[in-house]
C-alpha positions in Angstrom: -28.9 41.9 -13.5 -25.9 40.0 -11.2 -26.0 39.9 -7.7 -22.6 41.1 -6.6 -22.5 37.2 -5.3 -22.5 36.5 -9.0 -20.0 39.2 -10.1 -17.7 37.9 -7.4 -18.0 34.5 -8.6 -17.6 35.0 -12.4 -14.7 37.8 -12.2 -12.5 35.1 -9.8 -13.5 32.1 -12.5 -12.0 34.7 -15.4 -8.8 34.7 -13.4 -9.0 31.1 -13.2 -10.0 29.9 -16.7 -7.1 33.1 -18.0 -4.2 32.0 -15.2 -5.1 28.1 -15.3 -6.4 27.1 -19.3 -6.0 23.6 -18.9 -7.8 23.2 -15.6 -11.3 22.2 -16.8 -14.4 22.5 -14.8 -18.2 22.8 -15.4 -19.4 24.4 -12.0 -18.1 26.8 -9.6 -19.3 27.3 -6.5 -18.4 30.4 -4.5 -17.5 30.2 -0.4 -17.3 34.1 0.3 -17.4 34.0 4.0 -13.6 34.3 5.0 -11.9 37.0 6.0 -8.6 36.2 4.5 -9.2 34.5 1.6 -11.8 33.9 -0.9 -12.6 30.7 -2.2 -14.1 28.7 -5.2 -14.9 24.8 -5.5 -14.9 23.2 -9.0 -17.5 20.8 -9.6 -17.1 19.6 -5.7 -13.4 18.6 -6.2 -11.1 21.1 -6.4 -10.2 24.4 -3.9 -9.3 27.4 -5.5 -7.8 30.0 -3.1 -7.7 33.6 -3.7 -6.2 36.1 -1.1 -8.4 38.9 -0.2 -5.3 42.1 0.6 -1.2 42.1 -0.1 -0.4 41.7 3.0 -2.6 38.3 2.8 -1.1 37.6 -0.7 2.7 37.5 0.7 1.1 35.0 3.9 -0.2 33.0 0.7 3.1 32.7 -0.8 4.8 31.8 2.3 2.1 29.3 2.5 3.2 27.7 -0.4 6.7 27.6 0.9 5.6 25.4 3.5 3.0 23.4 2.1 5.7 22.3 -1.0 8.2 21.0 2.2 5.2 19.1 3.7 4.5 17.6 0.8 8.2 16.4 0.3 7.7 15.0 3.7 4.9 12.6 1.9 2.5 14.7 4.5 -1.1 14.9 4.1 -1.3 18.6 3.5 -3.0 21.0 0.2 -0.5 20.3 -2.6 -1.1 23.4 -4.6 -0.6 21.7 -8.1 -1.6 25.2 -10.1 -0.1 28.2 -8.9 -0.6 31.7 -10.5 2.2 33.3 -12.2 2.6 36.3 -9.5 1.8 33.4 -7.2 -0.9 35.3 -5.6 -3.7 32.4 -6.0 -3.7 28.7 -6.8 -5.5 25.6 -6.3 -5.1 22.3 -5.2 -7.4 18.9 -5.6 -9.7 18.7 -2.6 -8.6 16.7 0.5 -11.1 13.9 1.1 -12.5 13.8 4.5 -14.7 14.5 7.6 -14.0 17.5 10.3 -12.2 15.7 13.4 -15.1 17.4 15.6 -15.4 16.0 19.3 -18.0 13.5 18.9 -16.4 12.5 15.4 -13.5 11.4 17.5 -15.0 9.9 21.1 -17.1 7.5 18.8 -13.8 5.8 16.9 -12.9 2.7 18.4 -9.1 2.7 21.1 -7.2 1.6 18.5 -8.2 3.6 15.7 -8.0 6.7 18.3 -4.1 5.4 19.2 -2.9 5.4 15.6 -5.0 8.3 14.9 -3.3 10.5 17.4 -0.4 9.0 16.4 -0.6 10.2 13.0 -1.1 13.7 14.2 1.9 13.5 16.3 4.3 12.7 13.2 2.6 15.9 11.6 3.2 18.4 13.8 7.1 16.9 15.0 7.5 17.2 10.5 5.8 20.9 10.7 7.6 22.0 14.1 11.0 20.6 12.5 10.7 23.3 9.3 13.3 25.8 9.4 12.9 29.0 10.8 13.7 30.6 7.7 10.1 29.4 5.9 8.4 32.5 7.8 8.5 35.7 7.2 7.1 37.5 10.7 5.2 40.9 10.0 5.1 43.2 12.2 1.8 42.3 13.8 2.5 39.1 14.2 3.4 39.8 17.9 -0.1 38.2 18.6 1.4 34.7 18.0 4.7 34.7 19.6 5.1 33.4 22.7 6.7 36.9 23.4 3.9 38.7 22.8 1.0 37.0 24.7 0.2 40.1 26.6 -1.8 41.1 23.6 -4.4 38.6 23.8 -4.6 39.9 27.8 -4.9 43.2 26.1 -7.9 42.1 23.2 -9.7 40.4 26.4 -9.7 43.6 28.5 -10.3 45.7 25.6 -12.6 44.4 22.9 -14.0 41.1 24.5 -14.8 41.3 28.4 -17.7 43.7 27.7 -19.7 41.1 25.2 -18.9 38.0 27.5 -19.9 40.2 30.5 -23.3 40.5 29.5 -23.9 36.0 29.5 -21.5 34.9 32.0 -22.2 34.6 36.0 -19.6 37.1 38.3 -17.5 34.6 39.6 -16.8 33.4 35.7 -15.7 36.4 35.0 -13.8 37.4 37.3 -11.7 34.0 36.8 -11.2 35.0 33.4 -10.0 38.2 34.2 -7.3 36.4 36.9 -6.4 34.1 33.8 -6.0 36.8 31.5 -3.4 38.8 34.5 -1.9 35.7 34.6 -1.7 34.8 31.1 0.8 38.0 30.4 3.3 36.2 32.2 3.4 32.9 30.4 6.8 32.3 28.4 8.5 30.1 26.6 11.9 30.0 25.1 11.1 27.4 22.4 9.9 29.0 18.6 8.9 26.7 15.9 7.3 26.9 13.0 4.0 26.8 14.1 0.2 25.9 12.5 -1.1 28.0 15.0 -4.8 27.5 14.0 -5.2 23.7 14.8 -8.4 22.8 15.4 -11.1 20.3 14.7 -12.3 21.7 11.3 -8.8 22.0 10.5 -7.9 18.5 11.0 -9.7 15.4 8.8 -10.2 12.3 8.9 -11.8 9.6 6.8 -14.3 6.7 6.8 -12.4 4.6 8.7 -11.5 7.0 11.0 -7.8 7.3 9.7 -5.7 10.5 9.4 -6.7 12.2 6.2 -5.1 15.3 6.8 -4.2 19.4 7.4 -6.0 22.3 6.2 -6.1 26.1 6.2 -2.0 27.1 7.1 -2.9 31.0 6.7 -1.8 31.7 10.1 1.7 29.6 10.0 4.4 31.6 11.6 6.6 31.5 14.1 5.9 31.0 17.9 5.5 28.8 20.7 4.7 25.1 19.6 2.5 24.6 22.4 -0.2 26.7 20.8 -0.5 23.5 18.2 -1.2 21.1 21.5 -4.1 23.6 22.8 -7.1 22.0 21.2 -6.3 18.1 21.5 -7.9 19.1 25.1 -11.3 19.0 23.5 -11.0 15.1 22.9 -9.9 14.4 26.6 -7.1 14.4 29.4 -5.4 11.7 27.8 -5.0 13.3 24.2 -2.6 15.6 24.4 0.2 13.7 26.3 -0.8 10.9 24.0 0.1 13.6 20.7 3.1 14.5 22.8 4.2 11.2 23.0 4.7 10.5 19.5 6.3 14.2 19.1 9.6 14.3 17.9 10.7 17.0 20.2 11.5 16.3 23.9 13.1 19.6 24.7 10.0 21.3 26.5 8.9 19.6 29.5 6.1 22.5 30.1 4.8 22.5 26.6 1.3 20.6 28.1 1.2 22.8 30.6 1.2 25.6 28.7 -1.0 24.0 25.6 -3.5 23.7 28.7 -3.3 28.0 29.1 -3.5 28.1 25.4 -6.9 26.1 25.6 -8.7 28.6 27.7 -8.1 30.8 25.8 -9.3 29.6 22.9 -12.3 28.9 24.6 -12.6 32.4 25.9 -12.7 33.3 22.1 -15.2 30.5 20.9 -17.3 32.3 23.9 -17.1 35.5 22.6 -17.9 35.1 19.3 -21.0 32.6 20.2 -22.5 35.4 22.6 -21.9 38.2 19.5 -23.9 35.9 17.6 -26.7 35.4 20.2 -26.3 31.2 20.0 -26.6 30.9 23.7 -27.1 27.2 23.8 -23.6 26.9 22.4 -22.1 29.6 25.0 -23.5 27.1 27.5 -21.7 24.8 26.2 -18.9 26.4 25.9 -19.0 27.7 29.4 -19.2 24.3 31.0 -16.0 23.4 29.2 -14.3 26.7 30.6 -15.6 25.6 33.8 -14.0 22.9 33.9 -10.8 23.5 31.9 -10.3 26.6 34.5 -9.9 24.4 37.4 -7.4 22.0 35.8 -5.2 25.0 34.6 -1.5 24.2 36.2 0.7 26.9 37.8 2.7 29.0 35.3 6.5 28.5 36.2 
């Protein structure tokens, strides 16, 4: 009899082998652990993406939208090569490289670093640049726009402050809870087309240390380019000015300022989710780098 891991995996490699007949393959492994999406790897080499709801399906296909003007742009992005007919899943040759994580980057030599950085720079000023017009905002997107930052002061208070209550010391928490006042009132007038989920294992890099490219753009949209900057803080002070220097766009002279907000923040959700999961030698970790990233937060103008 077939686990339902196995029914899962052969039902998606029927709409595969029916959708995609000249795509060849002798092994299919399943990665079912996403919330959005479903995936299969063919014989180590090839991503097969398969959106899990509709509303998922038309973020898919707007995906595609942007991923095709990357491409064009000679960017090193997914470049979905098979595409269903209803364009509701599709696959693209694996993207050779190593997660950018923290330690990945501090141990690459200055200049690789520079030109890495660099590299990343001219990515998000060809992203940023997209028109408008390549997203399609739902109604729940709110949670991305700059406009609606309240509702991650909202999810804090809500859903979050209760689980990180129970690991972090008083005075922690009741900075978080002044940031998360404070955060409802942080605004910016600049919208982009936005990656909105960059972080290290979205960002690769290979042998050499050299940009190898962009992954996972499920949560593109629309919003406040500064949300892109927030994670560069994770490699050090000097990263994120040195992104914004070779950034296209000079219109926003708070956009590091902001991206700085943006950080905390996502380290208040990395805290979260590690204390849900009971790793408290990474919530330590994570704590430290709250620490510290609280007390360099700049005032909100």
């Amino acid at each position: 009899m077939q686990s339902e891991e196995e029914q899962i995996t052969n039902g998606l490699i029927a709409k595969v082998v029916k959708e995609f007949p000249d795509l060849l393959f002798n092994h299919a492994v399943l990665v079912n652990n996403g919330e959005d999406h479903a995936v299969l790897v063919l014989d180590g080499k090839r991503v097969v993406r398969f959106p899990r709801t509709d509303e998922y399906k038309q973020s898919f296909r707007q995906e595609l939208d942007i991923l095709s003007a990357l491409v064009a742009k000679r960017i090193r992005v997914p470049n979905y090569d098979h595409v269903s007919k209803e364009r509701d899943f599709g696959s693209y040759a694996l993207l050779q490289g190593t997660e950018l994580r923290e330690n990945v980057f501090k141990a690459l030599p200055a200049p690789i670093q520079n030109v890495l950085v660099r590299d990343i720079g001219h990515f998000l000023s060809e992203l940023h640049a997209l028109p408008l017009a390549f997203v399609h905002l739902r109604e729940d997107d709110g949670r991305w726009d700059s406009e609606g930052i309240w509702r991650y002061s909202d999810r804090y208070a809500n859903e979050k402050r209760g689980v990180i209550k129970s690991f972090v010391e008083p005075k922690l928490l009741s900075e978080l809870d002044d940031f998360f006042e404070r955060l409802r009132n942080m605004q910016s007038t600049i919208r982009r087309v936005i990656h909105a989920d960059v972080t290290d294992d979205h960002l690769l890099v290979n042998s050499e240390g050299k940009f190898a490219g962009v992954i996972d753009f499920g949560d593109a949209t629309i919003g406040d380019p500064a949300f892109d900057f927030s994670y560069f803080w994770k490699y050090g002070d000097r990263v994120p000015a040195a992104v914004y220097a070779n950034y296209t766009f000079k219109d926003d002279e708070k956009l590091l300022d902001r991206s700085r907000w943006h950080f905390v923040r996502y380290l208040s959700d990395r805290l979260f989710g590690a204390v849900e999961a009971h790793d408290f030698d990474l919530s330590e970790q994570i704590t430290g780098t709250m620490q510290t990233a609280l007390s360099r937060l700049p005032p909100l103008c």
